[in-house]
N, C-alpha and C positions, 0 to 999 in steps of 0.2 A: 810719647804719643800713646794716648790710650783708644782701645778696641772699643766702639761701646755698642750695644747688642740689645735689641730692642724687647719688648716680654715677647712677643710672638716669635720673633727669631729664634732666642733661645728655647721656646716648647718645640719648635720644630725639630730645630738642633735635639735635642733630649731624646724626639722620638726616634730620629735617624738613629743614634749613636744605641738604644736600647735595641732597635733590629738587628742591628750588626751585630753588639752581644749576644744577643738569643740564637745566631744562625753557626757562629764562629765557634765557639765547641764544641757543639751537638751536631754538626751539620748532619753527622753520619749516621747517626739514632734517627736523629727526624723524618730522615728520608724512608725508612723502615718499619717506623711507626705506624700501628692501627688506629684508623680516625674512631674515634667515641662516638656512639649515638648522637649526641649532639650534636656534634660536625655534620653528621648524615642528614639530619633536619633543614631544608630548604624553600628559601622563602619566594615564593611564583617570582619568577622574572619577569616577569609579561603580562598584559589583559587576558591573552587567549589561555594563560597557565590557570588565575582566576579563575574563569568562567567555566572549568573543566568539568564536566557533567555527566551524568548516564541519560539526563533528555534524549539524545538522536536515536539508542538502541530502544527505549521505552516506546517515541514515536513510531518505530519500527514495528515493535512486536505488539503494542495494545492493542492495534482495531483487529488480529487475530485470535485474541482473548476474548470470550465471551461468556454468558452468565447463563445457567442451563436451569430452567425450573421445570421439575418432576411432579404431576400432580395423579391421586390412585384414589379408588373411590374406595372406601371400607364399610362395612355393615356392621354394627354396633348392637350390643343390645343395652336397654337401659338398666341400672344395677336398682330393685326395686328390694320391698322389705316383702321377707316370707309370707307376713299378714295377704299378701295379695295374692296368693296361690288358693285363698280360698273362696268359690266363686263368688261368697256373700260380700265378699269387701269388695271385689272388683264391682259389683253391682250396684253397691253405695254410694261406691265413687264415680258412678256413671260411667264406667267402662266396660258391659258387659262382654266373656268372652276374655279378657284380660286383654285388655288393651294397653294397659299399663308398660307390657314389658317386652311392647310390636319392636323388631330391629328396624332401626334407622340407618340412614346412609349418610355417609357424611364423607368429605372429601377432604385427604390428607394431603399434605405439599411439603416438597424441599428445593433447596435453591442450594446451588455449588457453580463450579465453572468450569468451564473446557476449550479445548486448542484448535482452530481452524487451520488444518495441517495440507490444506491442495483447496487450489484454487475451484475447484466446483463445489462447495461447501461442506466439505468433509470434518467431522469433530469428533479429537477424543477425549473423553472423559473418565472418570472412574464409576464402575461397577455398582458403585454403593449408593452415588448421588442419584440414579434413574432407577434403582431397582425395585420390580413390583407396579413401574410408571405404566400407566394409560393414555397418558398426555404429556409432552417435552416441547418448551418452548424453549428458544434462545434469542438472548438478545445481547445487539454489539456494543461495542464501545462508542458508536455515534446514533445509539437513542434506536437505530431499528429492532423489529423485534420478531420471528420468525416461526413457524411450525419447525418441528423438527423428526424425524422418520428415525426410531431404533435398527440398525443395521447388524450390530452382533452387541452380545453379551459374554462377557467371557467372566464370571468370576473367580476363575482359579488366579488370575492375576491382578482382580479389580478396575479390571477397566472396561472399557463400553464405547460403540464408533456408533455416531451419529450422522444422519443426513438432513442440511437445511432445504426445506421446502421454496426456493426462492432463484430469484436469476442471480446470477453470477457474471464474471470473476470476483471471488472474494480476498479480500487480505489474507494473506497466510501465514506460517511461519515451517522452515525448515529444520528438521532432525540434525544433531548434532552428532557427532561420535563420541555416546558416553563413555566406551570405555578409555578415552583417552584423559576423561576427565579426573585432576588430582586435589588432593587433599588443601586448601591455600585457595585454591580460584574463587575469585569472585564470580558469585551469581546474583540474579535476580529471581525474586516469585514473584509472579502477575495473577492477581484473581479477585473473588468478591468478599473478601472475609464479614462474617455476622450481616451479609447482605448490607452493607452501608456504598454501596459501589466497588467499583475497578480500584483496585490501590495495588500498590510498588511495594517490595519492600528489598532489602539489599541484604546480604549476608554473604558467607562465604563456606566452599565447600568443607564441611567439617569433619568426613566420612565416607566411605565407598565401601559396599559393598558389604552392609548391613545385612548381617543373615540373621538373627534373631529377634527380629521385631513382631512375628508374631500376625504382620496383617493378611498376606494374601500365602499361595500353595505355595508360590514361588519366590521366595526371601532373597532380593538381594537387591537394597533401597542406597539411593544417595543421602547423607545426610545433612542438613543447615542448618545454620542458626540463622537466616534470612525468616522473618515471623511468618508463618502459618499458622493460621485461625481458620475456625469453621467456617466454613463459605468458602474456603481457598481449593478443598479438594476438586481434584481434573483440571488445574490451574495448569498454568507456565511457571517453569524454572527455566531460564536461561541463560546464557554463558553470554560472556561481554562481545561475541560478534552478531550478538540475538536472534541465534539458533535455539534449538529446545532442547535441552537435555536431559530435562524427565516432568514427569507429572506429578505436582506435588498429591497426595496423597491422607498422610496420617500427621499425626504430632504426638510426643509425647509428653503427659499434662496431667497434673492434679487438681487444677481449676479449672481446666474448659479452654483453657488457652494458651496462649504461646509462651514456650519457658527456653525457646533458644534451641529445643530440638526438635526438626522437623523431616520427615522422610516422604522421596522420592522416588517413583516407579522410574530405572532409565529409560531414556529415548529408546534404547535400544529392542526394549521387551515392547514398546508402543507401535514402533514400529514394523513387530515383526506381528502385532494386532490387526493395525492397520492393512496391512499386505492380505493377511487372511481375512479381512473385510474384501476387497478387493477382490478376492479368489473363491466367492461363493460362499460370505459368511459366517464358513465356521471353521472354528480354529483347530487345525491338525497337528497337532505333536508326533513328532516322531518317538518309535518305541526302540530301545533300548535293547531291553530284553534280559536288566542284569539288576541285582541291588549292590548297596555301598554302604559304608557305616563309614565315621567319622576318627580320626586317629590321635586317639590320644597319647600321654604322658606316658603309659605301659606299653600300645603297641609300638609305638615307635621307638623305645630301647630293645623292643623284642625283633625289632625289625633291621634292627642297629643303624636306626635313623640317627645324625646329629640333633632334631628336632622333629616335632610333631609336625607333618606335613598331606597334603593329598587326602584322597580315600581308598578303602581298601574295601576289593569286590568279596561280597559274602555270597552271592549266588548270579550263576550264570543259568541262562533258562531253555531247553531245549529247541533248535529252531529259528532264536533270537539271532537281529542283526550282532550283539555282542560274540554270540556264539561263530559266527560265521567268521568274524574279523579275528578270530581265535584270545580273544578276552578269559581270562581265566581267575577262575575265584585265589583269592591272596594277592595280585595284581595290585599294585598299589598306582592311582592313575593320577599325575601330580598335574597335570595342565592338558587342556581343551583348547586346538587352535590356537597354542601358543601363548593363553592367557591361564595362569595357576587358580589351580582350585585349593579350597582348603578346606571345606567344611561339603556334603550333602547338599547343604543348600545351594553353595555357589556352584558346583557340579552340576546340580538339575537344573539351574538360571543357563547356565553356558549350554549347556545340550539342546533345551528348551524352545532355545530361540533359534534353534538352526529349521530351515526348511526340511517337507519333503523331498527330497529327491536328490538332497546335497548330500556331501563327507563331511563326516567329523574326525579330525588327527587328534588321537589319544597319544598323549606321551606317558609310558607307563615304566615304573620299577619295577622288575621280574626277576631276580635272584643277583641283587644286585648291581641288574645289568638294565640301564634306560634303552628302550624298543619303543616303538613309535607305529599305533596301529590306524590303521584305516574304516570308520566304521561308516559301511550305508545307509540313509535313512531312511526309512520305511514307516509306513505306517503302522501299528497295533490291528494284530489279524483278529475278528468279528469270532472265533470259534469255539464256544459253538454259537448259534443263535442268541442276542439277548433275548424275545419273548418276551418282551415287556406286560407285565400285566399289573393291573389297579385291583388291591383287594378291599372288599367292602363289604363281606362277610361278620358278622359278629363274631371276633375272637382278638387275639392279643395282635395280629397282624392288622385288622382294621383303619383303612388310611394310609396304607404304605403303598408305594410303588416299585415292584422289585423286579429284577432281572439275571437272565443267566449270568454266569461273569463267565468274561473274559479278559484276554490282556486289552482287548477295545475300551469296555466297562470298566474294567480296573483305571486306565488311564485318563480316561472320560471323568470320574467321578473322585479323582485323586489317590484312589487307594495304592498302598506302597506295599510290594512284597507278596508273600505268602502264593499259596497254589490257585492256578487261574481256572479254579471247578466251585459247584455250587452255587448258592442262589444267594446275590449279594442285595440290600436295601436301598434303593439308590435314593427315596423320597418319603417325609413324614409328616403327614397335614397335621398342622398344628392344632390341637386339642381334639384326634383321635385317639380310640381304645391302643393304639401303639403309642402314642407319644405321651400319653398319661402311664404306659410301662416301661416307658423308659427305652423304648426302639430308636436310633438313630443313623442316618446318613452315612454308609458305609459298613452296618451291621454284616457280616454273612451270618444267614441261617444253615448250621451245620443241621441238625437234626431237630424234632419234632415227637415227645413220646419216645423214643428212641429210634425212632422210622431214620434213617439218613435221608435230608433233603438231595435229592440230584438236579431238580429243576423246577423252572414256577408254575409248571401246568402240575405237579406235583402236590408243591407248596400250597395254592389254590383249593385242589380237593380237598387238602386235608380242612382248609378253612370252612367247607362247607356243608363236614359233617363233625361240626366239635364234639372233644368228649368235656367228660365232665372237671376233668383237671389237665393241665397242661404243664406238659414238660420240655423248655425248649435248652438246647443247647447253641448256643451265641457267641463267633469270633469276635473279637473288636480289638482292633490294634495289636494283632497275634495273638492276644490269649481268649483260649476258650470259658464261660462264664454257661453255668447253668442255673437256670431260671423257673421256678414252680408257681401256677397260680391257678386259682379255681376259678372255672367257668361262671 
């Protein structure tokens, strides 16, 4: 009697009898075996796996994305040929009087974006899209379009809090906890790039905590490869439960456009903007009262660090909250609040953003022994008076705006370090007898002639009775530079 076994049968038989083989050997390998990329590769099981999408969080956060236009009036002069400086040509040409080279007015505009962050129409932006504006409108992502009220300026951080002129409640979107956010996460940018409208784009967190990019006082940026293009600054970055976890900002680019890196002001420094909108305006930092340098490859085996870490205090200042909390120069302070610092910058970011009136817990190395100090926050004491005065005297100061310093001034205007005496630059209209000598924002005037400046009522006199040569002695950046030029 024969078996007889039809072609399908036997494929089937075949496959049975090859599983059995593959499992019967190995069984014990297999089980222990790492699956291959490939294996990890899976194919949607479902409709709703399909259709998976970032639509709901976009629907969410667009209509509190809106689009900020800055418009500044500028006077212009016309750029004419020397021939007309003589009255006969001007006469020729039927302009007598020189009509030719009357300043015009002409009105300049920028367009960027920004975050409606609380329901009564509250918006932040960046510093740079409204600055020098006359006029801010904004408009939403369903076509309305609104006045808009400047509320604070801050540009040591580049941002800027807006109020819509309009009834409310508006869309909003809420602050995220940046610093929980890690390297891998996906985000979102929401903004207007090259003014072509509202657009998405998607990327993911590339960076944290960027200290040398160079844009604002206080360096310490998100970074993405999500595209940012001009038009997008004071935008929305969002995290996938679309909250806000910073305000796109810069990019960096050889052409004008997006090359995959983009940088983010966090939520965190926006909303410690915001609060000081809130609280009258203007933005209070607390003072310190101490400097730090950054620790490198040398101090840290001198220090007999495993690795370069923290900063290390180079001056403690008499009086200063530092001084009270008994902070001491060579202190090496590795983490604020529990979160590590590594460089000056991330330092000033983490202090920065604390309130008046709160602690900051410094955890510090002290002979290598971690102690854990308590600092108060206080404001930067006014002392002595700034005296703010506008010089407009004919001399090398012409056009400046200068004031006493103190640690208020100092901190007001960003300067870092050195002794809180003497008359520092705080302002220099651009195409004054100072800004044509090269006077700059932050200058201290040590001396004068050799007179020591001690104050601007001072400084002033001497502008009002020039001599015939000038000899000024000039801080900038710690070092003294002395400067001769004829009346």
């Amino acid at each position: 009697m024969r078996l007889i076994i039809s072609g399908n049968a036997r494929h089937m038989l075949r496959v049975m009898l090859a599983g059995l083989l593959a499992f019967w050997p190995v069984a014990a390998v297999t089980q222990t075996a790492q699956p291959s990329p490939a294996d990890l590769r899976l194919v949607p099981q479902n409709e709703t796996q399909i259709k998976l999408s970032f639509a709901p969080i976009v629907k969410k956060v667009a209509p509190a994305v809106v689009n900020v236009y800055a418009s500044r009036k500028v006077v212009q002069r016309r750029q004419v040929s020397p021939f007309f400086d003589d009255p006969f040509f001007r006469r020729f040409f039927g302009q007598p009087g020189g009509g030719f080279d009357r300043p015009r007015e002409r009105v300049e505009s920028s367009l960027g974006s920004g975050v409606i962050i609380s329901a009564d129409g509250t918006v932040i932006t960046n510093h740079h899209v409204i600055k020098d504006a006359d006029e801010v409108r904004v408009a939403l992502s369903d076509r309305r379009e609104f006045d808009a009220d400047i509320v604070l300026l801050d540009e040591r951080t580049d941002l800027a809090v807006l109020k819509i002129r309009g009834e409310g409640p508006f869309e909003h979107v809420a602050f995220a906890d940046s610093d929980s956010l890690e390297v891998g996460d996906i985000v979102l940018a929401i903004g207007n790039p090259f003014g072509v409208g509202q657009t998405v784009t998607q990327g993911i967190v590339s960076a944290t905590a960027r200290t040398q990019v160079g844009v604002t006082d206080f360096q310490f940026f998100i970074q993405t490869d999500a595209a940012i293009n001009p038009g997008n600054s004071g935008g929305a970055l969002v995290d996938m439960t679309g909250r806000l976890v910073g305000i796109n900002t810069a990019i960096f680019s050889r052409s004008g456009g997006s090359n995959g890196i983009g940088f983010a002001i966090p939520a965190h420094m926006a909303r410690f903007v915001a609060r000081a909108a809130d609280q009258g305006g203007k933005v209070l930092r607390p003072w310190l009262g101490a400097t730090v340098q950054i620790v490198n490859a040398e101090i840290a085996e001198a220090l007999s660090l495993d690795r370069p870490r923290g900063v290390l205090v180079t001056a403690v200042f008499p009086g200063s909250p530092a001084q009270e909390a008994d902070l001491r120069v060579s202190d090496l302070v590795i983490a604020v609040d529990g979160k590590e610092v590594v460089d000056p910058n991330s330092f000033g970011y983490r202090f920065a953003t604390k309130m008046i009136g709160e602690k900051a817990e410094f955890l510090i190395l002290r002979d290598n022994r971690e102690i854990t100090l308590s600092i108060s926050l206080k404001p930067a004491p006014e002392v002595p008076s700034r005296d703010t005065r506008e010089l407009i005297e004919y001399s090398p100061f012409e056009g400046t705006t200068v004031m006493n310093l103190s640690p208020a001034v100092a901190e007001e205007i960003g300067l870092q370090g050195g002794a809180f005496d003497g008359v520092v630059i705080a302002e220099v209209n651009r195409g004054s007898t100072a800004d044509r000598v090269g006077l700059r924002p932050g200058d201290i005037v040590r001396a004068v002639n050799r007179q020591k400046i001690e104050t601007t009522r001072m400084l002033e006199a001497i502008t009002k009775a020039p001599p015939r040569v000038w000899q000024l002695d000039i801080e900038r950046d710690g070092k003294v530079s002395q400067i001769t030029l004829r009346g």
